[in-house]
Phi, psi and omega in degrees: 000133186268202196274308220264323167304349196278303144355286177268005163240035146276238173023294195295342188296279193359290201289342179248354140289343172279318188301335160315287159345289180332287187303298177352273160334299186293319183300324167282358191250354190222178163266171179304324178283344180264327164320256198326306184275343165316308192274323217275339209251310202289300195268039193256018199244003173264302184282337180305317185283329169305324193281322205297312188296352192276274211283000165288313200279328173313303190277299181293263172353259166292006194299131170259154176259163183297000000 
């Protein structure tokens, strides 16, 4: 194992406990619904396309025909 991996598994716990912190802090500094749609709008380019390919197959795919 080299430095910079040595590094980088430092770093990453390090960097996702404070990003925990972060969320923590923000859930408790707004109300919830402001919570929510804030993380809902910022991460939706992760969940959209899995529900979108979900409900294609849902729809398209499986559709019985007449």
């Amino acid at each position: 194992m080299n430095k910079f991996d040595a590094y980088v598994f430092m770093l990453a716990p390090f960097a996702l406990i404070l990003f925990l912190l972060y969320l923590v802090f923000d859930y408790f500094s707004t109300n919830q619904n402001a919570f929510w749609n804030k993380w809902v709008k910022k991460t939706l380019w992760i969940w959209l396309p899995f529900y979108g390919l979900q409900r294609l197959i849902r729809e398209v795919i499986l559709k019985k025909k007449k």
